[in-house]
Phi, psi and omega in degrees: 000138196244126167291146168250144166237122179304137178307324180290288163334323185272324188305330226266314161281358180286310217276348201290334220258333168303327173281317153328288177331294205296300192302309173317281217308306200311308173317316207273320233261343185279307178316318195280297182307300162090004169243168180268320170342283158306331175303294216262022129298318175311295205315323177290335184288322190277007167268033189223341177280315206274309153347297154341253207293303157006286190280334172305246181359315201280290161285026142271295165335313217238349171283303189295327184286327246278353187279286221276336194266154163270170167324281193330283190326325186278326159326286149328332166258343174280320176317322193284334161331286168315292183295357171284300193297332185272322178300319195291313180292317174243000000 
C-alpha cells in the first residue's frame, strides 16, 4: 500500500528539516570556535535563516492551498506574516 504525500507538505518539511540541520552546524561551529565573539556572529548570521525559511514554508503552504483559499485570505496570511518579521525586527 502506497502513501501519498503532497509535493507541498515535503517542500515544507524539507526546508524545516534544512533549517534544523543549519542550527545543529551553527552550534558545532560555536563549540569549535570557543569564543563569545565568534558565537554571536554565528548566532547573528542565523537570524537571517529562520526569517528566510518562515516566508519560504509560508509560500509553500499557501501556494498548495491557493486552489482552496480566497485572494483575501491569502492577503491575510502574508500580512499577518509581515507582521511576525516586522514585530522580530523591531
Amino acid at each position: 500500500m502506497f502513501i501519498f504525500i503532497e509535493k507541498a507538505v515535503l517542500g515544507m518539511a524539507f526546508l524545516r528539516i534544512l533549517s534544523g540541520c543549519i542550527e545543529i552546524i551553527a552550534a558545532f561551529l560555536m563549540i569549535k570556535f570557543h569564543t563569545v565573539e565568534k558565537a554571536l556572529i554565528i548566532n547573528s548570521s542565523l537570524a537571517f535563516v529562520g526569517p528566510t525559511v518562515l516566508v519560504i514554508t509560508t509560500t509553500i503552504g499557501v501556494l498548495g492551498l491557493s486552489g482552496d483559499l480566497s485572494l483575501m485570505k491569502i492577503f491575510w496570511i502574508f500580512l499577518g506574516v509581515s507582521c511576525i518579521l516586522i514585530g522580530v525586527k523591531w
